[in-house]
N, C-alpha and C positions, 0 to 999 in steps of 0.2 A: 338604460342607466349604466352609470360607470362605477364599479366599485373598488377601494382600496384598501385592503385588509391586512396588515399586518406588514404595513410597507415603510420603507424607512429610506430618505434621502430623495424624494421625486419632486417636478416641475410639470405644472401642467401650464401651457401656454399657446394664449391664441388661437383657440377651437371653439365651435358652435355647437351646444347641442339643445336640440329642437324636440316637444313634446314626448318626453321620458314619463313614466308611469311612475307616479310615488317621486320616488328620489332622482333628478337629473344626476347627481355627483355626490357620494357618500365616501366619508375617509373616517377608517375604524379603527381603534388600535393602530394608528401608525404615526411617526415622529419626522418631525424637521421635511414637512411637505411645503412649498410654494404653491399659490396660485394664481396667475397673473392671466390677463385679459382676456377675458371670457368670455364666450356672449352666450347664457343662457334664456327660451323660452317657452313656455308652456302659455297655452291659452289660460286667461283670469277666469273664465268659469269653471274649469276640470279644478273640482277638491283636491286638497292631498297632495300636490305636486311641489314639495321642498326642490329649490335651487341645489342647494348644499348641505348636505347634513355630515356636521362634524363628532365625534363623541367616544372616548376613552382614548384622546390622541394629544401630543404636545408639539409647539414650535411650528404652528399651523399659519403661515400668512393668504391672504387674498384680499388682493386688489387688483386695480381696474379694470375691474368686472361689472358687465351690466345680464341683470337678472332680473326675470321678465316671468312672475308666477301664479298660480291659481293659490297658493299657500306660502310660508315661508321663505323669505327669498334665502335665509341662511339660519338653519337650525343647529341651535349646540345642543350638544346632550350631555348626560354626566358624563367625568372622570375627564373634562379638556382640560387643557391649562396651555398656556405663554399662546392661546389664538390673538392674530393680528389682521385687523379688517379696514381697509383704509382704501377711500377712493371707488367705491362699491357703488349703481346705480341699480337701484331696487321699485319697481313698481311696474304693472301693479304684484301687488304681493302684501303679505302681513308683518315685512318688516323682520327685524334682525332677532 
């Protein structure tokens, strides 16, 4: 898993990442991140495996990312705001 806590101003772009535990890519508390082309996947049988979990963060974009999950392909949690998701391929998974 990859996590970002309390991080302000980053790009993440053009990376694979393959059968992460729980959370492939988490961004916590942190403002004005991009995410662009992504290729997330975890097998659709492993429970619990969030693409993305975003939550207590703003001005959060991602897109053209394809995300490939046993749960959530992009979870919000409270406190987000200005998230922008656009051009995203999801499945299998449970959706946004």
């Amino acid at each position: 898993s990859l996590v970002f806590n309390n991080a302000k101003d980053i790009k993440l772009k053009g990376f694979t990442s393959i059968n992460s535990e729980l959370f492939n890519i988490v961004i916590d508390t942190s403002s004005n991140v991009q995410v662009d082309g992504l290729n997330i996947q975890s097998a659709a049988t492993s429970p619990n495996t969030d693409g993305i979990h975003v939550e207590q963060s703003s001005g959060v974009t991602i897109t053209n990312t394809y995300i490939k999950t046993g749960d959530d392909c992009i979870s919000i949690g409270q406190g987000t705001q200005n998230l922008w998701i656009e051009k995203v391929t999801c499945g299998p998974g449970h959706g946004i």
